[in-house]
N, C-alpha and C positions, 0 to 999 in steps of 0.2 A: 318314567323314572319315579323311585319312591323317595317319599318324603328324605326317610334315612336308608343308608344303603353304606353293609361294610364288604368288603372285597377281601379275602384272602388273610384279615388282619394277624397280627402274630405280636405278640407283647409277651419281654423275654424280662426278669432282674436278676441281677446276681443277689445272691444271700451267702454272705462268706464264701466259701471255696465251692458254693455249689449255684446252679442255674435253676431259676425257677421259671416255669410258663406257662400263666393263668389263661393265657390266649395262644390258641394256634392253629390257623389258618383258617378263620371265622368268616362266612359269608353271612347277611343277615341282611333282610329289607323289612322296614316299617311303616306302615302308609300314613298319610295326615291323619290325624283323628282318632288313633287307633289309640288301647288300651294294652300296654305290653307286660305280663309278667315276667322274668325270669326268675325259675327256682331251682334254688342249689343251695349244697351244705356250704360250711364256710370252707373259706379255702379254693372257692368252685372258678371265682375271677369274675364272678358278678360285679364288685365295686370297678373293679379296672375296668371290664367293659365300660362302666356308667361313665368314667373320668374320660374315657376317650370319646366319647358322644358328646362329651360337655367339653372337648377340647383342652380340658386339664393335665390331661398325659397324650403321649402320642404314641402311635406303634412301631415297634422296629421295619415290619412288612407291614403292605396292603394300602390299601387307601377306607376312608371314615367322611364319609359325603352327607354333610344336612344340610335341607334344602338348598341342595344346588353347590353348595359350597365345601371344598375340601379342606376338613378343617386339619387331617394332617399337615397338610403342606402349607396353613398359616402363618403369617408371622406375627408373632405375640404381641405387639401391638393391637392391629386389628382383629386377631383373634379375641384379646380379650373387651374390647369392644364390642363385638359379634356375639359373646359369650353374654355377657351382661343388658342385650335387647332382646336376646333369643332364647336363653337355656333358664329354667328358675330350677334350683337345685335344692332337692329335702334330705336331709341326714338322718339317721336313727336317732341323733339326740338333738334338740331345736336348736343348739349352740345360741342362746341369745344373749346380748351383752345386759351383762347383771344390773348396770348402773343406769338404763334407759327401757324406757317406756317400754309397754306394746306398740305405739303408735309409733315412736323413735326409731325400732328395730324395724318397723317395716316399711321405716322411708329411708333407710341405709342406702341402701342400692339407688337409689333416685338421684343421688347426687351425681351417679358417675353420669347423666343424662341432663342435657340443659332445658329444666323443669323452670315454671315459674314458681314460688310459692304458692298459690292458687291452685296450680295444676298439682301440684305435690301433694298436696292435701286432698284433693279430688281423690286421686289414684289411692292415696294411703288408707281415706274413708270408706270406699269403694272395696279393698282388696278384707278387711275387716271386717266391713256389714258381709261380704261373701263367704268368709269361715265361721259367722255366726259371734265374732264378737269385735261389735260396734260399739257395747255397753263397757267393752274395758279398754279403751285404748288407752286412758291414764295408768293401767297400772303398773308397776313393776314385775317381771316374772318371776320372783318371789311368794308375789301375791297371786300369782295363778297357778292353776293346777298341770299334771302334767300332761293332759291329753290339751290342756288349755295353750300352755307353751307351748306343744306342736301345731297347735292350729296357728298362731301366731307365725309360725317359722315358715306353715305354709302361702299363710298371707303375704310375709318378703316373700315366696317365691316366684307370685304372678302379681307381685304389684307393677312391677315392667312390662304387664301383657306377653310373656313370652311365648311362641309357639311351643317350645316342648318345655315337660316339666321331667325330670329324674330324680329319683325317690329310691334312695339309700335305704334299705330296712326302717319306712319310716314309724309301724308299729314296734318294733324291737325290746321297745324298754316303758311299754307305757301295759297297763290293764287289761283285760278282754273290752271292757265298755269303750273305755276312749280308743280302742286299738279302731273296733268297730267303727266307733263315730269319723277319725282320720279315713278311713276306707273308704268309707260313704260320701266324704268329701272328696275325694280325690275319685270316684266313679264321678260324683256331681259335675265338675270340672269337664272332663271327658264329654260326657253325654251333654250337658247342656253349655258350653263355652266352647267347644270340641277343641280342648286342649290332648296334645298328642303326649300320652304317658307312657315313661317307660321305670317299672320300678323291678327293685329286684327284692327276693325274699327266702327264705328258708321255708318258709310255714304254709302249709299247701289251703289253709282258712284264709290267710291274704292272698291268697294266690287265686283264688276262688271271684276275688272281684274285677279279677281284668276281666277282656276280650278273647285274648289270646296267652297261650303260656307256654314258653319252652323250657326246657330243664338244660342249664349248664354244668355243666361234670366235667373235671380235669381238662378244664379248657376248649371244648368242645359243645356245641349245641347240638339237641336232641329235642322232637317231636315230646309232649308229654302225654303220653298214652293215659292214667290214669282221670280216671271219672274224679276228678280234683273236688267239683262242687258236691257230690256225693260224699265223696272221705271227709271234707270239711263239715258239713252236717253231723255221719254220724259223730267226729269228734266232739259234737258239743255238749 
């Protein structure tokens, strides 16, 4: 059985008087470990895949199994329980709250978890010296830059040790350099934590640092035929 495993999924919403469906009838397996792209334009149903792996949304059809556990058919309690020891989630924009630290924002999550303060600090230390800033946990994300806030965001995202991390367009809105440098963190992770990634993307340069990479198109997965790490090069 793989790590992750969707079955037949189908995620339908209305949009005024008309029906939208960024998913339909999705089979998909991910092994522990793995590096997963998906690439697709907007609109493709990348994010909603991610939100159903993270157990944020659920599918009309199919079932959505990580490790072992069906998280469609959770009940929101223990789901989000489950979600917050298991799933670390990265968005295109770091979302961090304006009025606390680096080090504040990424002992957020630790509270829903019966940490000592000892332990809390350990984790919070730890997940920071890992994105490469240990030397700013005092500061305000004001005072950081913004490939710097996303490192930071990445840091909440495995301060919980979680097995899998999912990653919302997380170069989107940042430079080519910091784009780079979040990449390279997030293979880091992979390769040497063997954190199981799944992110999605437009840009066939990010796409280039998975393992593996499908293309999702009008709701549907496809094989991605093209030499991705080739077209990324020459684009640069």
């Amino acid at each position: 059985m793989s790590f992750i495993e969707l079955r037949g999924v189908t995620r339908t919403y209305s949009r005024g008087e008309h029906e939208v469906t960024p998913l339909e009838e999705v089979d998909l397996d991910i092994e522990q470990g793995e590096f997963l792209v998906l690439l697709g334009p907007s609109g493709s149903g990348k994010t909603t895949l991610l939100n159903l792996l993270a157990g944020i949304d659920r599918p009309q059809a199919g079932t959505v199994t990580v490790g072992g556990l069906n998280v469609a058919a959770t009940r929101a309690g223990k789901l989000a329980r489950w979600r917050s020891a298991t799933v670390g989630y990265v968005f295109q924009r770091a979302n961090l709250v304006p009025v606390l630290t680096a080090y504040e924002n990424v002992e957020m999550p630790l509270w829903l978890h019966r940490h000592s303060k000892s332990d809390r600090h350990a984790r919070v230390s730890l997940a920071l010296t890992a994105v490469g800033l240990g030397d700013r946990a005092r500061h305000l994300p004001k005072q950081l830059s913004g490939g710097q806030e996303q490192r930071v965001a990445i840091a909440r995202a495995i301060v919980a040790d979680p097995d899998l991390i999912v990653a919302d367009e997380p170069t989107g809105s940042l430079d080519a350099k910091s784009a780079e440098g979040i990449l390279t963190l997030l293979r880091r992770l992979n390769e040497e934590r063997g954190k199981t990634i799944v992110m999605v993307t437009h840009d066939p340069r990010a796409a280039s640092f998975g393992k593996r990479v499908l293309h999702l198109e009008k709701g549907k997965l496809y094989p991605f035929e093209e030499p991705f790490e080739e077209s990324a090069r020459a684009s640069q």
